[in-house]
C-alpha positions as CSV (number, residue, x, y, z in Angstrom):
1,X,-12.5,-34.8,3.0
2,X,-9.5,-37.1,1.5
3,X,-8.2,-39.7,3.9
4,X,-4.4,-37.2,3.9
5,X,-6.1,-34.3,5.2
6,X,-7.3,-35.0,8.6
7,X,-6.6,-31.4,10.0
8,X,-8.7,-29.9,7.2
9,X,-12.0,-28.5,8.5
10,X,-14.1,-29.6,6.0
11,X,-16.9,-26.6,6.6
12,X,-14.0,-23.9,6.4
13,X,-12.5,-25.0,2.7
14,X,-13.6,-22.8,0.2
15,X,-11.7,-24.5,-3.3
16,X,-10.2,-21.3,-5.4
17,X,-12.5,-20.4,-8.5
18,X,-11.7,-19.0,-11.6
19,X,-15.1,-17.8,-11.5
20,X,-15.3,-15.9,-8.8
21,X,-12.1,-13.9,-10.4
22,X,-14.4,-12.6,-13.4
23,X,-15.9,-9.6,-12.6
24,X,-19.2,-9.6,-13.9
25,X,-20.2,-5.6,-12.8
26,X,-16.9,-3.6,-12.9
27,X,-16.1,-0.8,-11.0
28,X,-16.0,2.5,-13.6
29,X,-14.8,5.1,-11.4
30,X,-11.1,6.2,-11.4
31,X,-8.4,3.9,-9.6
32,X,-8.2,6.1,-6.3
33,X,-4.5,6.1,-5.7
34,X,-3.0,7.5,-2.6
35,X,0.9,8.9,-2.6
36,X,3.4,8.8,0.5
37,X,6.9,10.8,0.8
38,X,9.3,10.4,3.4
39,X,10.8,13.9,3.7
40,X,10.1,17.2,5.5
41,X,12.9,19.3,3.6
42,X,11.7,22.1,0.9
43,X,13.8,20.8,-1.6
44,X,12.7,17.3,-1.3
45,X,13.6,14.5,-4.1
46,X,11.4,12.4,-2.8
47,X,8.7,14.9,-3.0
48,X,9.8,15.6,-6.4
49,X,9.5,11.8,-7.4
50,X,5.9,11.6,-5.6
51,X,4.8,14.8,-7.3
52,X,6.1,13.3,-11.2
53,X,4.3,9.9,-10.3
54,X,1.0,12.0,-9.9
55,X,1.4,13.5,-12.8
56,X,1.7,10.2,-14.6
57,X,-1.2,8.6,-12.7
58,X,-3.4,11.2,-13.4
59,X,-2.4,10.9,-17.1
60,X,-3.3,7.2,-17.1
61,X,-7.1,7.7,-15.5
62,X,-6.5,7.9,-11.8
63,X,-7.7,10.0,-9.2
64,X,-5.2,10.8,-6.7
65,X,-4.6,12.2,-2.9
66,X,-0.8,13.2,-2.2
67,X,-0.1,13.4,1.9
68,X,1.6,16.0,3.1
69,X,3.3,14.5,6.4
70,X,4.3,18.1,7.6
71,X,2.9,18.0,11.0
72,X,2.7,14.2,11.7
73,X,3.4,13.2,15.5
74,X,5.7,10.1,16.1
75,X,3.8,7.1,16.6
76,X,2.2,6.9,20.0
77,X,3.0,10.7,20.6
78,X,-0.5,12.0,20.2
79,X,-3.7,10.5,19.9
80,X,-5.2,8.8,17.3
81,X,-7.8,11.3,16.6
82,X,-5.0,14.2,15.8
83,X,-6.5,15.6,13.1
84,X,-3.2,14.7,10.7
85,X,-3.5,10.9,11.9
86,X,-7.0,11.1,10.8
87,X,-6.6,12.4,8.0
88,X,-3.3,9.6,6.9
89,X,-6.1,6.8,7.7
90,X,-9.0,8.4,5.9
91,X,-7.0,8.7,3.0
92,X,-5.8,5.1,3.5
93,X,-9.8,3.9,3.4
94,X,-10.0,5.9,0.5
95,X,-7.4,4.4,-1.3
96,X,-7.1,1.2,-3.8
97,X,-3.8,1.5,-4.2
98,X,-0.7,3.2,-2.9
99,X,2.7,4.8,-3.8
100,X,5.3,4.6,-0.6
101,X,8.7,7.1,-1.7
102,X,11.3,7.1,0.8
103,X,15.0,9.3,0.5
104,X,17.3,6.5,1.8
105,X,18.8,7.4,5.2
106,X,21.9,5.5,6.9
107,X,20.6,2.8,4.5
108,X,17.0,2.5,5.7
109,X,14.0,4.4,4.5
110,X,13.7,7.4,6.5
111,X,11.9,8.0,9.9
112,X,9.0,10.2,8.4
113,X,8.3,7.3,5.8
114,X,8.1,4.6,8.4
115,X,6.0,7.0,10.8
116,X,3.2,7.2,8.2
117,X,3.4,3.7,7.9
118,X,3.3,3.2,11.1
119,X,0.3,5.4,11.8
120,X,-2.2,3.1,9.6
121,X,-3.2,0.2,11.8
122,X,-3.6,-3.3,10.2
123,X,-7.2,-3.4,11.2
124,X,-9.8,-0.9,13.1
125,X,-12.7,-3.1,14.3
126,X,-13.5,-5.4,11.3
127,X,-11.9,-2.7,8.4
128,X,-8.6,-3.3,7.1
129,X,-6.9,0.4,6.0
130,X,-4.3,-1.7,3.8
131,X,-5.5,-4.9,3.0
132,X,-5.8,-5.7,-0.7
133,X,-4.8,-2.7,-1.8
134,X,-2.1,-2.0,-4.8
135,X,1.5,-0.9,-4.0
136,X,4.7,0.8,-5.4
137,X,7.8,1.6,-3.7
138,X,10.3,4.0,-4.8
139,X,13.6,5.7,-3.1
140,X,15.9,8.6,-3.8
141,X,19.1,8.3,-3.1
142,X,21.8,10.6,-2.7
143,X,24.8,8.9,-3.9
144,X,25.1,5.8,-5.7
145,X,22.0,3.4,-6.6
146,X,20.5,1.4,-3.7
147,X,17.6,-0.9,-2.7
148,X,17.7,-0.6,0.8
149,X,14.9,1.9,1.5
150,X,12.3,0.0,-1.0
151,X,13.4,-3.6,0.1
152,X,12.0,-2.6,3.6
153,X,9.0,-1.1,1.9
154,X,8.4,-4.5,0.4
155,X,8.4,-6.6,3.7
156,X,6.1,-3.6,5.3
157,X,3.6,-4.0,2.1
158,X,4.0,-7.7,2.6
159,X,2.8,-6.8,6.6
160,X,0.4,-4.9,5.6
161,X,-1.2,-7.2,3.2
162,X,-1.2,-5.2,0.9
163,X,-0.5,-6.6,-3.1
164,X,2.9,-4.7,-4.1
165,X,4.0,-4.7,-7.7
166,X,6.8,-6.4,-8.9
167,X,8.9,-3.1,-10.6
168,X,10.0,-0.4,-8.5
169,X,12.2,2.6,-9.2
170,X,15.2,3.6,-7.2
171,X,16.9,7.1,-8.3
172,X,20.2,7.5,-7.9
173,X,21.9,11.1,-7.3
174,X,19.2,12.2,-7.0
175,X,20.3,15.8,-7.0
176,X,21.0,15.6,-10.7
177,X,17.8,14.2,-11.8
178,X,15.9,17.6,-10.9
179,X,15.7,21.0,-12.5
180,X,15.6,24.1,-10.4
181,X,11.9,23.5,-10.8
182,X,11.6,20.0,-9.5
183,X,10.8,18.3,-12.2
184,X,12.1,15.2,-13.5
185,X,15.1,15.3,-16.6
186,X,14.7,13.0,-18.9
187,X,16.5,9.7,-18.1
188,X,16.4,5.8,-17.9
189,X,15.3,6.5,-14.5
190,X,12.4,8.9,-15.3
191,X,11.3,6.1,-17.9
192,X,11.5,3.4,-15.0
193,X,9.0,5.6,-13.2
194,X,6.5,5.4,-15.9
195,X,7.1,1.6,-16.4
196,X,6.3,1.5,-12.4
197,X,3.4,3.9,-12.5
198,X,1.8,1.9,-15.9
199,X,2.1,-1.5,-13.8
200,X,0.7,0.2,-10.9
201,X,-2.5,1.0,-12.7
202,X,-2.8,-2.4,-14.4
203,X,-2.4,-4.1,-11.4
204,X,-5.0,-1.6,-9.5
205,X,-7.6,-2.4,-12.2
206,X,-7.0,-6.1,-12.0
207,X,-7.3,-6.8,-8.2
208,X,-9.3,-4.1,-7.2
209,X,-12.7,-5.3,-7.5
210,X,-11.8,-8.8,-6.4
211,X,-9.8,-7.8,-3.9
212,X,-12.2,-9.0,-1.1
213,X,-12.1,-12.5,-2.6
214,X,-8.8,-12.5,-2.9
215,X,-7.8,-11.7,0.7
216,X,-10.5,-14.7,2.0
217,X,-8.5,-16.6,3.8
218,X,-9.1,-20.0,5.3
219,X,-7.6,-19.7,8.8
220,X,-9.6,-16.4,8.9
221,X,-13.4,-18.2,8.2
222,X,-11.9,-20.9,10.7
223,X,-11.2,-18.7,13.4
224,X,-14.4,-17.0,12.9
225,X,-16.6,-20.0,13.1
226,X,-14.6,-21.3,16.1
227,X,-15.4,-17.7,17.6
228,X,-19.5,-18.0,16.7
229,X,-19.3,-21.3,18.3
230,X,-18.1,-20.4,21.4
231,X,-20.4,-17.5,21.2
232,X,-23.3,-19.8,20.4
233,X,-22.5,-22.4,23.2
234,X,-22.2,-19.6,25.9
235,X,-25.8,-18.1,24.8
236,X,-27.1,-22.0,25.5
237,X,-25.3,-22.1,28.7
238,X,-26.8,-18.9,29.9
């Protein structure tokens, strides 16, 4: 290794490849896209908004899973085989991408949004639910237009490793964007939403089958082959 990086472990590097970033065999099945809402109300915008972005996914190719969180307990108040909790996570493996809509509550994204979240663990055993997979955030608001609700989406993406697009939507009034029928009037916002869903899809088809390269990290194969070390001496000294 160069003289200027003495803390580099030499057996851990692994030099970034534009070669290894050209799929030679790609996947040909539908992007598998899963969709989140954060509201339990029947007339529920966010809902509405999950429901249009479906629509669009499924016109651009994708196969897609919407989940219902009627029926999801609070974090920690059940256990993790409740059948809804198992069903959030399985949906999560499933998935190679993600849409995340929250209303915006008291300036946050609301508590049934962040519960779902909160429900998918960062890793079971050696599996990821969330890492490397696609994301867009939306919000709903009820008065005038706001970020709030899909800036903290952003940093909870970024948590769960996850690769979240660069455009977003955030409707504002909400309650005038929707016919009696819940469908979406036509409007700059409704056209943001398709500019969000068309990235979403590009961006799903570009990282998806690279997505384990792309999530190698260094520290990760360094703490690993400090672990089968350790492993290794303690087999000798047995």
């Amino acid at each position: 290794m160069p003289d200027d990086l003495p803390n580099l472990d030499a057996g851990c590097v692994d030099t970034p490849s534009l070669g290894r970033l050209r799929v030679t065999d790609p996947s040909t099945h539908p992007p598998r896209i899963l969709l989140l809402y954060g509201s339990l109300r029947e007339r529920s915008y966010s809902r509405f908004l999950t429901f249009e972005a479906e629509r669009l996914l499924k016109h651009f190719g994708a196969e897609t899973r919407i989940f219902d969180p009627s029926g999801l307990p609070l974090p920690d108040g059940a256990p993790v085989d409740h059948p809804k909790v198992q069903e959030l996570r399985e949906l999560s493996l499933w998935s190679e991408g993600q849409v995340w809509t929250s209303p915006e509550r008291h300036g946050a994204m609301s508590a049934v949004m962040k519960a779902q979240i909160d429900w998918i663990p960062l890793s079971v055993g050696a599996v990821r639910p969330t890492q490397g997979r696609t994301l867009a955030v939306m919000q709903v608001s009820g008065g005038s237009q706001s970020f709030n609700a899909v800036n903290q989406m952003r940093v909870l993406g970024r948590w769960m490793r996850m690769v979240t697009i660069p455009n977003q939507s955030s409707v504002a009034k909400a309650f005038q964007e929707f016919d009696d029928a819940g469908r979406m009037k036509p409007s700059s916002y409704y056209d943001r939403v398709v500019d969000v869903m068309e990235e979403l899809m590009k961006f799903t088809l570009l990282t998806r089958d690279v997505s384990p390269y792309l999530t190698d990290r260094y520290s990760e194969r360094k703490e690993s082959g400090e672990a089968l070390m350790q492993r290794v001496n303690l087999t000798a000294a047995t």
